[in-house]
C-alpha positions as CSV (number, residue, x, y, z in Angstrom):
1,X,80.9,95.7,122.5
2,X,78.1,93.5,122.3
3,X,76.6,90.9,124.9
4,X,77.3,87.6,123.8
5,X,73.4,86.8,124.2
6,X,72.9,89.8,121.8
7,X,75.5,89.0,119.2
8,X,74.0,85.2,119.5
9,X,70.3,87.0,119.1
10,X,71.7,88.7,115.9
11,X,73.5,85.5,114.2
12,X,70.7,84.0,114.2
13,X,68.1,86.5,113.2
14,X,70.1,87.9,110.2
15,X,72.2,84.7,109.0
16,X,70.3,81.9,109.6
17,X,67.1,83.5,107.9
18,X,69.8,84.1,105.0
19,X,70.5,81.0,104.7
20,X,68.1,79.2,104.2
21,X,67.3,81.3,101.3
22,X,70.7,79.5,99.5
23,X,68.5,77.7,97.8
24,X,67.8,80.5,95.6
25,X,71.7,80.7,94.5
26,X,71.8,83.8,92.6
27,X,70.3,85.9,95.7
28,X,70.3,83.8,98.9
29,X,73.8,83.2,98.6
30,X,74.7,87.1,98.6
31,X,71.8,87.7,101.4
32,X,73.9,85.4,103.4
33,X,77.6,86.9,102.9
34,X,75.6,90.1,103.6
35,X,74.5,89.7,106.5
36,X,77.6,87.3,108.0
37,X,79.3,90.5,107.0
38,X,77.1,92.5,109.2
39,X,77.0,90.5,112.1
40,X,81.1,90.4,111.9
41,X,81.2,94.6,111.7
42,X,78.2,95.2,114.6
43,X,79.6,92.3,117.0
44,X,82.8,94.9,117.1
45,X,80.2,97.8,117.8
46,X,76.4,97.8,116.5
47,X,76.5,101.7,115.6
48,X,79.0,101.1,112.7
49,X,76.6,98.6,111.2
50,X,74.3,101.5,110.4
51,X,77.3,103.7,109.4
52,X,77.9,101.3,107.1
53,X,75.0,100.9,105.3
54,X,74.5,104.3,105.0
55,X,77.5,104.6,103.3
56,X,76.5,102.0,100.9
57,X,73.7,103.5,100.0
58,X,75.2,107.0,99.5
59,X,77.5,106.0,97.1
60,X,75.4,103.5,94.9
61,X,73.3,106.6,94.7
62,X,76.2,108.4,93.5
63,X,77.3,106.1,91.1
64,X,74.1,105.5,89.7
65,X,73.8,108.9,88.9
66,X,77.2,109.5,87.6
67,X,76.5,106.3,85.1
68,X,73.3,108.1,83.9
69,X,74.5,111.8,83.5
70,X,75.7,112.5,79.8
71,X,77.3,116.1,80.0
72,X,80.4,116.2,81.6
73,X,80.5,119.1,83.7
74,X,77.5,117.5,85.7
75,X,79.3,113.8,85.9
76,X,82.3,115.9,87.3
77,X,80.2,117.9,90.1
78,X,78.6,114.7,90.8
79,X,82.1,113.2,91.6
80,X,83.0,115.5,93.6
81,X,80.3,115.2,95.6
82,X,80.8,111.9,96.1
83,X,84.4,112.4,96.9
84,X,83.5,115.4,99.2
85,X,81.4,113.3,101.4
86,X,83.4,110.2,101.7
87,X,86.5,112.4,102.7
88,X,84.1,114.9,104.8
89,X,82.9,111.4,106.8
90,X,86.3,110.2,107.1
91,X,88.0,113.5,108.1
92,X,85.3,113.6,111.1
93,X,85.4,110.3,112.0
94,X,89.2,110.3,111.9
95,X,91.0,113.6,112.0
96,X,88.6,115.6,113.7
97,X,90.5,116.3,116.9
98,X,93.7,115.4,115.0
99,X,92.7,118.9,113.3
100,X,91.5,120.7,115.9
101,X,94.1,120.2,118.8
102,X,96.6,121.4,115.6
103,X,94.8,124.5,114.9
104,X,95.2,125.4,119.2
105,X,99.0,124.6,118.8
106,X,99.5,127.0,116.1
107,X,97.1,129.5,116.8
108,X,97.9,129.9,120.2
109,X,102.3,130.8,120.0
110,X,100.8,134.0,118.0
111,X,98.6,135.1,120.7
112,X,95.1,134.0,119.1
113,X,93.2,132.0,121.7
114,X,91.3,129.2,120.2
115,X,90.2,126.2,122.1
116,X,87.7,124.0,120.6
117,X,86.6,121.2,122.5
118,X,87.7,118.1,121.9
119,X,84.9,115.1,120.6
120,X,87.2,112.0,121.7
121,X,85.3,110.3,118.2
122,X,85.3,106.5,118.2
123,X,86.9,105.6,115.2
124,X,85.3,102.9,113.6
125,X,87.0,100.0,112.8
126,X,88.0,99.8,109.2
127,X,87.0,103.2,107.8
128,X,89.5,104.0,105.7
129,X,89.6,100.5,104.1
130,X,85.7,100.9,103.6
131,X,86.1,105.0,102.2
132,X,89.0,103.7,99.9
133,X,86.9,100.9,98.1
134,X,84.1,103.2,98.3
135,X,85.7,105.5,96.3
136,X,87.1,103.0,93.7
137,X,83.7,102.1,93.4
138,X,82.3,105.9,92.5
139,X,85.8,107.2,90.5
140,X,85.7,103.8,88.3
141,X,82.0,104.3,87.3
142,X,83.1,107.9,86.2
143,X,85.7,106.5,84.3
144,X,83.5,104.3,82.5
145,X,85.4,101.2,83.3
146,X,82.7,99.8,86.1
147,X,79.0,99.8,85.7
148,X,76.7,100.2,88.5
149,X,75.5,96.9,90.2
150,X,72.2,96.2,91.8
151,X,72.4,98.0,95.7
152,X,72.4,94.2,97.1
153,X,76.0,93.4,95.0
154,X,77.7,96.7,96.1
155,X,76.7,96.0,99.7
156,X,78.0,92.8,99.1
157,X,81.1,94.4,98.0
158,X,81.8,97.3,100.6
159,X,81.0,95.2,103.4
160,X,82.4,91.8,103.0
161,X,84.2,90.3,105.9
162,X,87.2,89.0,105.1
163,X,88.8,92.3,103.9
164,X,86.1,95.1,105.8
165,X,88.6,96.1,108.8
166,X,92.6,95.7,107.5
167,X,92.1,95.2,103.4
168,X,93.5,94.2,101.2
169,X,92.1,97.2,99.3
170,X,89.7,94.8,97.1
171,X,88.7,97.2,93.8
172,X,85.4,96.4,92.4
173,X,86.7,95.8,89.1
174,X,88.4,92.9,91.1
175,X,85.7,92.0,93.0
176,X,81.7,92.2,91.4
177,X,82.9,90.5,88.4
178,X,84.0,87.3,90.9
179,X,80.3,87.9,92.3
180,X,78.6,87.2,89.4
181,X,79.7,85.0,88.2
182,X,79.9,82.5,91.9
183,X,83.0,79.6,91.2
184,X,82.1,76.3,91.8
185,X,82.4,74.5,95.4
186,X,84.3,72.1,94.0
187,X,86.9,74.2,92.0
188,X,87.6,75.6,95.0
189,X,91.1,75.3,96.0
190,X,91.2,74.3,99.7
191,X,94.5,73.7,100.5
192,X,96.1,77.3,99.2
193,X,93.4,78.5,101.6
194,X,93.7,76.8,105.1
195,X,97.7,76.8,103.7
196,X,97.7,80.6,104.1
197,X,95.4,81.1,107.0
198,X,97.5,78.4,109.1
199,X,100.6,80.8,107.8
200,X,99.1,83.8,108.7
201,X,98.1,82.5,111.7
202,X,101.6,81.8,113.0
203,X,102.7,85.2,111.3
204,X,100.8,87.2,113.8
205,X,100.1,84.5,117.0
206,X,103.9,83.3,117.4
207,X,106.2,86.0,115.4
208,X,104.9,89.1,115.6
209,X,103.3,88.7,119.4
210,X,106.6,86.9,120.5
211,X,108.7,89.9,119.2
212,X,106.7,92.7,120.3
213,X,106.2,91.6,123.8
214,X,110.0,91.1,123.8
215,X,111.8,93.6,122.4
216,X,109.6,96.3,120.6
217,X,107.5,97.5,123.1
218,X,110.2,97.4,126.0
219,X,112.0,99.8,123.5
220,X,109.5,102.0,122.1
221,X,107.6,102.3,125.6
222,X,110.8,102.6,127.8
223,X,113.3,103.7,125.7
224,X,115.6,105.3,128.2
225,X,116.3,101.8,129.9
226,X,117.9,100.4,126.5
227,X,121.2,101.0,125.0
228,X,122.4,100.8,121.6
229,X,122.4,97.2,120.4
230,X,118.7,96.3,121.8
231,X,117.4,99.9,120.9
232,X,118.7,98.6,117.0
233,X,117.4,95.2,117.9
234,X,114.1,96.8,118.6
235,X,114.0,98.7,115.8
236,X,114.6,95.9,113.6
237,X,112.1,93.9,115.3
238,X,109.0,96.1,114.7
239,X,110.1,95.9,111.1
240,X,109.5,92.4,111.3
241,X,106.5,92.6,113.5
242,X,104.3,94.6,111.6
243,X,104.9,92.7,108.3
244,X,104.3,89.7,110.0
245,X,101.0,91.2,112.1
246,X,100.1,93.2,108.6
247,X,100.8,90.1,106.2
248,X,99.8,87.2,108.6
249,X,96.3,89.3,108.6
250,X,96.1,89.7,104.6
251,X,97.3,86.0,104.3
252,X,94.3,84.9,106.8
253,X,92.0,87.2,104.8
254,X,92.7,86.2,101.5
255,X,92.2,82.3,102.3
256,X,88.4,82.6,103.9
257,X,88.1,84.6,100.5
258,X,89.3,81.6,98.8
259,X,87.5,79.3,100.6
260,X,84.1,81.2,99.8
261,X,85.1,81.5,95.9
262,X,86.7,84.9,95.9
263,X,90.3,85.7,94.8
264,X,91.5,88.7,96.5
265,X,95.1,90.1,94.9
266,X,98.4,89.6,96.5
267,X,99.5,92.0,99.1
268,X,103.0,91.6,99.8
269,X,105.5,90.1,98.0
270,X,109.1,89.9,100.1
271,X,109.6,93.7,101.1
272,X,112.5,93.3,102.6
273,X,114.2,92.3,100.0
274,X,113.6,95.3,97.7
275,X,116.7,97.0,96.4
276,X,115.1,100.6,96.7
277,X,112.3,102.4,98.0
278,X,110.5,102.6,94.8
279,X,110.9,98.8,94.4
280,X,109.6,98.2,98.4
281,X,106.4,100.1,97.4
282,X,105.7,97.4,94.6
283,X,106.3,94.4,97.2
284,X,104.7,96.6,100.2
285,X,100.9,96.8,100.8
286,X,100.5,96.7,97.1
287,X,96.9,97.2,96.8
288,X,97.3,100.4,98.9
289,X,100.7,101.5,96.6
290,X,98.3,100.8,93.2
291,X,95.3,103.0,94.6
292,X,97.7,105.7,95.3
293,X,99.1,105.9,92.0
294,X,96.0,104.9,90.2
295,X,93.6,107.5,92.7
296,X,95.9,110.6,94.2
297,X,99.5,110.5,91.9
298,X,97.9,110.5,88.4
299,X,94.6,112.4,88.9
300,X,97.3,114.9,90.3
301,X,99.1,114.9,87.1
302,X,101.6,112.5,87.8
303,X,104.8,113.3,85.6
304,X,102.8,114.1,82.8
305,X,103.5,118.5,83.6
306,X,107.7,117.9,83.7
307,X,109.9,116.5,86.5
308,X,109.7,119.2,88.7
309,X,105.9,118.9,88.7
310,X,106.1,114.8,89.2
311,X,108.7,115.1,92.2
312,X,106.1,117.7,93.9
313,X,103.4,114.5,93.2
314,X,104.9,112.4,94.2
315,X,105.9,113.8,97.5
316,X,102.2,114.7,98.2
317,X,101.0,111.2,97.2
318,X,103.6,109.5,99.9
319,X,102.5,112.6,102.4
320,X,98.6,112.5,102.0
321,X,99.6,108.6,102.2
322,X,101.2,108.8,105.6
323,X,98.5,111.0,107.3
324,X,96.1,108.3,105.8
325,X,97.3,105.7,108.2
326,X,96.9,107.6,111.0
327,X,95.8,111.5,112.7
328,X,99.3,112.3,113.9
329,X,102.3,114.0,112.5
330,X,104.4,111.1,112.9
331,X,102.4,109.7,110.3
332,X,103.2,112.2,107.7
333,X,106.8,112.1,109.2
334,X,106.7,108.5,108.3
335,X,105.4,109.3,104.7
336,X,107.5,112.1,104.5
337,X,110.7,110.3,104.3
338,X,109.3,107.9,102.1
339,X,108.4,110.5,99.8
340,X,112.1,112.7,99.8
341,X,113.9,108.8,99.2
342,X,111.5,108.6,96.2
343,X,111.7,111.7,95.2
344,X,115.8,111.6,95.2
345,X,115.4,108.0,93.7
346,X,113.9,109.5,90.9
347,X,115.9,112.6,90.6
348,X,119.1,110.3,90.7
349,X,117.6,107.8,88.0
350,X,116.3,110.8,85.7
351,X,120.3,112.6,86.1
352,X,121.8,109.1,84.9
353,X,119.3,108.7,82.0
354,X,120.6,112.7,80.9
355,X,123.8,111.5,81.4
356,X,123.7,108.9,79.5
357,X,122.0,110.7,76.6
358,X,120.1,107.8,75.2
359,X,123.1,105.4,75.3
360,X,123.3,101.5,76.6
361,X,123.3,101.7,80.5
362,X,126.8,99.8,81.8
363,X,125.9,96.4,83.8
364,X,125.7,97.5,87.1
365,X,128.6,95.8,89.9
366,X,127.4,92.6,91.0
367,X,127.6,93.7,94.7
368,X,124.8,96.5,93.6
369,X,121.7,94.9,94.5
370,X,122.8,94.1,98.1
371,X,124.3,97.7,98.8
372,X,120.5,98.3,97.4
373,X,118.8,96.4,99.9
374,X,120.7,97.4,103.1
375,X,120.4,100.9,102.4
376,X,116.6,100.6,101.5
377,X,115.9,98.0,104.2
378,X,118.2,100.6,107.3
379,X,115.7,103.6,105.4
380,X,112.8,102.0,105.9
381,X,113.3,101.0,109.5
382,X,113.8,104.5,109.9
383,X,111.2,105.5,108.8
384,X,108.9,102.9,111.1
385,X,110.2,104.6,114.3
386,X,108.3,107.6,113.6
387,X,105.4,105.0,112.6
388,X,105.3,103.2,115.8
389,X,106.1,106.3,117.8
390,X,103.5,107.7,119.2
391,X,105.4,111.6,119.4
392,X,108.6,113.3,117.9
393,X,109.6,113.5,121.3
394,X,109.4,109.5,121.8
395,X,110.8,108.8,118.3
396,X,114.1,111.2,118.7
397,X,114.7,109.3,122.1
398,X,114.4,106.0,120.4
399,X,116.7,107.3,117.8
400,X,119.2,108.9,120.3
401,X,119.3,105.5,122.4
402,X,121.4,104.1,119.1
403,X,124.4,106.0,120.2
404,X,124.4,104.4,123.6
405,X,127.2,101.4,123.4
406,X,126.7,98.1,124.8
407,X,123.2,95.9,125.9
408,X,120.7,96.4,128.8
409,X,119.6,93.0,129.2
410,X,116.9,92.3,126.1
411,X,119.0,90.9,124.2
412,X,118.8,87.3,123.9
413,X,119.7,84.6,121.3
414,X,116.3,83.3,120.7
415,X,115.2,86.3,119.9
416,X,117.9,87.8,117.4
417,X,117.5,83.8,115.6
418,X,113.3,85.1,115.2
419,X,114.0,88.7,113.6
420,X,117.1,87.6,110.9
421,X,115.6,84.1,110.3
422,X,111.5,86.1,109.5
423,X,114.0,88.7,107.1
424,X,116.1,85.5,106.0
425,X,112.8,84.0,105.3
426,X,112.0,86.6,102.9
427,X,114.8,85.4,100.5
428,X,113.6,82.1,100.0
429,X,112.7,81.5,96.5
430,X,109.2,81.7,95.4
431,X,109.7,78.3,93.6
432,X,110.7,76.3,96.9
433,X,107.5,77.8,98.6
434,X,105.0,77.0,95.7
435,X,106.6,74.1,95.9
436,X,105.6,73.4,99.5
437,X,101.9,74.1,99.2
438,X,101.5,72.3,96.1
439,X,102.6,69.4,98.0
440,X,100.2,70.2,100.2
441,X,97.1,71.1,98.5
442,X,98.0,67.5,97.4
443,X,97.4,65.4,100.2
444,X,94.3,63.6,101.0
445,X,91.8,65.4,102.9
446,X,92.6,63.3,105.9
447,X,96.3,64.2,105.6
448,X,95.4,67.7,105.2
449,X,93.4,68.2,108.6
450,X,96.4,66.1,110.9
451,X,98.8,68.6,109.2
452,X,96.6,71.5,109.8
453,X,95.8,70.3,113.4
454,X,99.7,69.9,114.0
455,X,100.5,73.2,112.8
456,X,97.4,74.8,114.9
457,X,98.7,72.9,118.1
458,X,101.7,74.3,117.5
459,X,101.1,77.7,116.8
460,X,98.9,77.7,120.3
461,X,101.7,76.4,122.2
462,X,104.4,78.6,120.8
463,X,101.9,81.9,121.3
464,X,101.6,84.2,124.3
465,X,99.0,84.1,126.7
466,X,96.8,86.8,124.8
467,X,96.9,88.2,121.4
468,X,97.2,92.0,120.8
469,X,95.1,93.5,118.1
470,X,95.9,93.7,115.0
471,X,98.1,96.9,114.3
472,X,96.1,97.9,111.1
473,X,92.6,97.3,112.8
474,X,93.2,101.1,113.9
475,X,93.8,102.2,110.5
């Protein structure tokens, strides 16, 4: 971490310099995102800054030199260079103990001693948001559906703030075409944007903090103390803490992103309420579920080779997209079961089209959907004990602890009221919400700011004393 007279020195060397050059709209205005963005990345540590930009300027290199290659052969060696390296600097960064202390454990039951030293690697914040949009970047280019930009609007790009640590994965397709063409101050809507920072505010401050200091980690850090009903009630409450710390973080980065001209796509849309697995990937971190499919499923041939040959993709996909999140096998664990529900999903859905040779599918039972959701939502909670575990060990404790009857003292009322009224809240419909920040973006300005400073004052006094990190800041 930086000094505070250091960061200070920096703000005001970088930025303020930057700014003045506004004047000049169509450069000073990127110069000063820029280097906002850099001061926000190096205030966390001031070595990442330069990891940064060398990343930048890797893979505008490679992209410029995809864009100008003709044969194909060459274009394809160039991208996979480019993908070599931002993998190779991820895998280091990230998964080079994770690999190593692996190797010992299997090596070492067969009688082949190999002990590597450990690096303990600081992770930097953010890499694998950063390497994913780096790598849209590159693989779009090859594709022909993104041109290289100047080496000033793809730093711009890989480095803006509002997204840099815990996405949403911004493409550049989505992105550079918002930079060039900068919206208007004054078509600007204001009130969606403080609307969704003030909600993702209380998301993370009040819900998630409030439910993980009371239930989850008590749980999933003592499990041994709990019994059945507040081991379940702590399982169901990281469910709702890590959509509402995940979510509350995407809503707050997608309003500054508004307030600066930028519309970022929607991240979540109620994924609790999803009637399969298939269906909670399309509400779930969507930006991450469309670069999967659109970046690992296809390129690996999707369904395009038979079933057979899609199942084995698509388990891979949810697999290489579990260990993404984290170096730990709980994390492939966790996308593991994701990917044998899908994978049965499908194989189900495929056996009922057969069966149906072609004919009219009968109207499913009204009571379908529901039997959908509690199955999918009770699948996917399973699946986050293996995420928020942090061994097998831990996680199968957890998970025994639900065949313990009766309570050991978490439960409360006040607490059980937070974690069905945030899934409750889920089922609200998207009318009467829209609704509610229309009225808002509404008001007069004055109006706005009272409401605003209510709902601030209010999230302060219903948070803790303290905020934990965000959960994705370590992804």
């Amino acid at each position: 971490m930086l000094f505070p007279t250091v960061r200070f020195a920096i703000f005001f060397a970088v930025v303020m310099p930057a700014s003045w050059l506004l004047m000049h709209r169509r450069v000073g205005w990127r110069v000063f995102i820029l280097g906002a963005s850099y001061v926000f990345y190096g205030s966390w540590d001031w070595r990442f800054a330069f990891l940064l930009a060398g990343s930048t300027l890797a893979n505008q290199v490679f992209a410029k030199l995809i864009h100008r290659t003709e044969g194909e052969s060459p274009r394809k060696a160039l991208l996979f260079a480019a993908v070599g390296a931002n993998l190779g600097l991820l895998a280091y960064f990230k998964y080079f103990d994770f690999f190593v202390s692996s190797a010992t454990n299997i090596l070492s039951p067969v009688g082949i001693a190999w002990h590597a030293p450990l690096r303990q690697i600081v992770l930097p914040v953010g890499i694998s948001f950063i390497t994913f949009q780096a790598l849209s970047y590159v693989i779009d280019t090859y594709r022909r559906k993104v041109t290289p930009v100047s080496l000033l609007d793809f730093a711009v790009y890989l480095s803006f703030f509002p997204h840099l640590v815990a996405g949403p994965i911004v493409r550049a397709s989505e992105f550079l075409p918002q930079l060039r063409r900068r919206a208007n101050e004054r078509e600007v809507d204001a009130g969606l944007a403080f609307w969704l920072i003030g909600a993702g505010l209380f998301k993370k401050v009040v819900i998630s903090s409030y439910v993980a200091r009371t239930i989850v980690d008590p749980v999933f850090n003592f499990p041994h103390q709990h019994q059945g009903l507040d081991t379940l009630l702590g399982i169901y409450g990281y469910a709702v803490q890590i959509y509402a710390d995940f979510s509350g973080y995407t809503d707050i980065a997608i309003g500054i992103a508004l307030l600066l001209g930028f519309r970022f796509p929607q991240n979540f849309n109620s994924p609790y309420t999803a009637v399969s697995l298939q269906d909670f990937w399309r509400r779930w971190h969507m930006t991450l579920s469309r670069w999967l499919r659109d970046y690992l499923y296809i390129p690996l041939g999707g369904n395009r080779s038979g079933k057979k040959r899609g199942y084995v993709n698509l388990m891979l996909t949810m697999v290489l997209g579990g260990l993404w999140h984290g170096a730990a096998w709980t994390f492939v664990a966790w996308g593991s079961i994701h990917g044998v529900g899908l994978v049965t999903e499908r194989w189900l859905d495929d056996r009922r089209i057969a069966r149906l040779a072609g004919a009219e599918p009968p109207p499913l039972p009204w009571w379908h959907p529901w039997v959908g959701r509690l199955i999918t939502f009770n699948l996917v909670c399973l699946a986050w004990v293996f995420f928020r575990a942090d061994s097998f060990h831990l996680a199968f404790e957890v998970l025994g602890r639900l065949f313990q009857p009766g309570l050991a003292g978490a439960f409360n009322p006040m607490l059980v009221l937070v974690i069905a009224g945030s899934i409750a809240s889920q089922y609200v419909p998207a009318n009467v919400t829209g609704g509610l920040q229309a009225m808002f973006s509404r008001m007069k300005v004055w109006q706005q700011s009272f409401a605003l400073s209510g709902w601030l004052l209010l999230t302060n006094v219903l948070g803790p004393v303290g905020i934990a990190p965000f959960i994705y800041f370590q992804f």
